[in-house]
C-alpha positions in Angstrom: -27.2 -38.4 65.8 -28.4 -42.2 66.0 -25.3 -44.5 66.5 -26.4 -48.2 65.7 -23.8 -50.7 66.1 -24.5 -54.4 64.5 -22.8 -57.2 66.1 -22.3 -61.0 65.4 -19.8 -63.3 66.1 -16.9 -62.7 63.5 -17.8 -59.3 62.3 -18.2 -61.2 58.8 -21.2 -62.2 57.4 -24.4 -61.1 59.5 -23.4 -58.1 61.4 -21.6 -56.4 58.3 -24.8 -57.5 55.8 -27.0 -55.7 58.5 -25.0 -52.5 58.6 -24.5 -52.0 55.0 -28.4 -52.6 54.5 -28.9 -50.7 56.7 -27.0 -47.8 55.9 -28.8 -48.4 52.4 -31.7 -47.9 54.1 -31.6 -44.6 55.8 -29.6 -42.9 52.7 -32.7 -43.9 50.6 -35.1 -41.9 53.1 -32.8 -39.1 53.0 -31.7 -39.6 56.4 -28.1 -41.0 56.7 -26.4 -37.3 57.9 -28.7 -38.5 61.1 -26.8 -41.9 61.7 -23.3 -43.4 62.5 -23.9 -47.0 61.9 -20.9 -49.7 62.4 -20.2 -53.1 63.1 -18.1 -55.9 64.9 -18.1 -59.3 66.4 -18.3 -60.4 69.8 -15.0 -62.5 69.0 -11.7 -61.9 67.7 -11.3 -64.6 65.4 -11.9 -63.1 62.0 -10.7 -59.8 64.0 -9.1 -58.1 60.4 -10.5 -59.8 57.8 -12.5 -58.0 55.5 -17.0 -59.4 54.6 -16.9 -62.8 53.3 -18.0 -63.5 50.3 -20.9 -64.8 50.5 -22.2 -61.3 52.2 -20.2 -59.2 49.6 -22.1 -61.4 46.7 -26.0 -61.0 48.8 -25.7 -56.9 49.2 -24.0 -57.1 45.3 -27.1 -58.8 44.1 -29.3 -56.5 46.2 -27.3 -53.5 44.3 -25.9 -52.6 48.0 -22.2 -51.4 48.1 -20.4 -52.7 50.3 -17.3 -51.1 51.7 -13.8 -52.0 52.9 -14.6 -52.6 56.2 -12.1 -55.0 58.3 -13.6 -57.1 61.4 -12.7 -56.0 65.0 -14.3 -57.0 68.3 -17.1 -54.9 70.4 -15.5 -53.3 73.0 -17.0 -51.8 76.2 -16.5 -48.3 74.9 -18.5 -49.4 72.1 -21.2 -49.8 75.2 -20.9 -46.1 75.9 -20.8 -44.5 72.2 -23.6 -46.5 70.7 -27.3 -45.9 71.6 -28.5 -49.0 69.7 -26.1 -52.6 70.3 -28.2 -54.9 68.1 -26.7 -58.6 68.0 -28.1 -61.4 65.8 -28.3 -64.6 68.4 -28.8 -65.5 72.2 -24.8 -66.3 72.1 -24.1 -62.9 70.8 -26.3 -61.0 73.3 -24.1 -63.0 76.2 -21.1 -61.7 74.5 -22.1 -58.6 74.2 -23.5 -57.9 77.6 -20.1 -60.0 78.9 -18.1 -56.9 77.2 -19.9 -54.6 78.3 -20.0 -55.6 82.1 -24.0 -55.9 81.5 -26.3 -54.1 80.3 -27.2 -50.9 83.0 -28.9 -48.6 79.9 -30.8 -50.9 78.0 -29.1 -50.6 74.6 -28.7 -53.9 73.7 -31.0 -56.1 71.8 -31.1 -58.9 69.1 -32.2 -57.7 65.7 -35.3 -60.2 65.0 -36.8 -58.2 68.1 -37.7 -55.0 66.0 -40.1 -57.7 64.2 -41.7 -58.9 66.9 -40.0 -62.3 66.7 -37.6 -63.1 69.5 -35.5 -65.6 67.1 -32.3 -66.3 66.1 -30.8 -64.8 62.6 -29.2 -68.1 61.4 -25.1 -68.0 60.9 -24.4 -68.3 57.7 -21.1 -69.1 58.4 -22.4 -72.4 59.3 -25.6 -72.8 57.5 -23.8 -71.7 53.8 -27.4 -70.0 53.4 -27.2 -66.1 52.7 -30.2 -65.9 51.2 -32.2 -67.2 54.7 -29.6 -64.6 56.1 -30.5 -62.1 54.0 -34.4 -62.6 54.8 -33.6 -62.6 58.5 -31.9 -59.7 58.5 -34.0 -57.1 56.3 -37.1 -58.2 58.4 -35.7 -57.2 61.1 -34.1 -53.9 59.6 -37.9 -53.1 58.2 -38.8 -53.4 62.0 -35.8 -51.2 62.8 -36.6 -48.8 60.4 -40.1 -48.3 61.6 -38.9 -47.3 64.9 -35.9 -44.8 63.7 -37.3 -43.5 60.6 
C-alpha cells in the first residue's frame, strides 16, 4: 500500500482539497484499495476544524465528495507511516522537516514538484482565490499521478 499524506499549514483549505482530489483520482483508475491518503497542517491553529468553505464549495463544483475530516497537525510518526509527505510551500516543507527531526528518507516534497515546477501553491486562506488553488493543486496531482499510477 501507498500512504500519501498532504500537508499545509491549517489542514483547511490546500492540503484537504489535494487529498480529496486525490483520492478522486485513484478510485477513478480503479486503484484506491492500493492507497491510504490523509492530511494535516504543519500548525495547530485550525487543529479540529473541519475544510473551509471555500475548499468544500471547489471539490462540490468539481463533483468531488468531500468527507468529515477535522484538522490535526503532522506529527513525526506521520514521518515514519507515510512514504509520500507532500507540502504545498517552502514554509510548510520547514515545518514539516522541523517535525520530523529532518528529513533522513527522502519522503518529503512540495506538491508543484511532480510538475516540474518548484513553486509555491498559493494559500487561499490569504489570497480568497480557490479556483488558482484548485489549478495549483490538480497540476500537481496529474504530475503525482503519473508517477503512482
Amino acid at each position: 500500500m501507498i500512504k500519501v499524506l498532504f500537508v499545509c499549514t491549517g489542514n483547511i483549505c490546500r492540503s484537504t482539497m489535494a487529498e480529496y482530489v486525490f483520492k478522486d483520482m485513484v478510485k477513478k483508475a480503479g486503484r484506491e484499495q492500493e492507497f491510504h491518503i490523509d492530511s494535516a497542517g504543519t500548525s495547530r491553529e485550525e487543529e479540529g476544524n473541519g475544510v473551509h468553505y471555500g475548499t468544500r464549495e471547489k471539490l462540490r463544483q468539481q463533483g468531488i465528495p468531500c468527507g468529515n475530516h477535522r484538522a490535526r497537525q503532522m506529527t513525526r510518526k506521520d514521518y515514519e507511516k507515510f512514504d509520500y509527505l507532500i507540502g504545498m510551500d517552502d514554509g510548510n516543507i520547514r515545518g514539516m522537516r522541523r517535525i520530523a527531526g529532518g528529513d533522513p528518507d527522502g519522503k518529503i516534497y512540495k506538491l508543484l514538484e511532480f510538475s516540474g515546477s518548484g513553486r509555491n501553491i498559493a494559500d487561499p486562506w490569504y489570497t480568497g482565490n480557490f479556483d488558482a488553488t484548485w489549478a495549483d493543486v490538480t497540476e500537481g496531482l496529474e504530475g503525482l499521478k503519473q508517477k503512482l499510477l
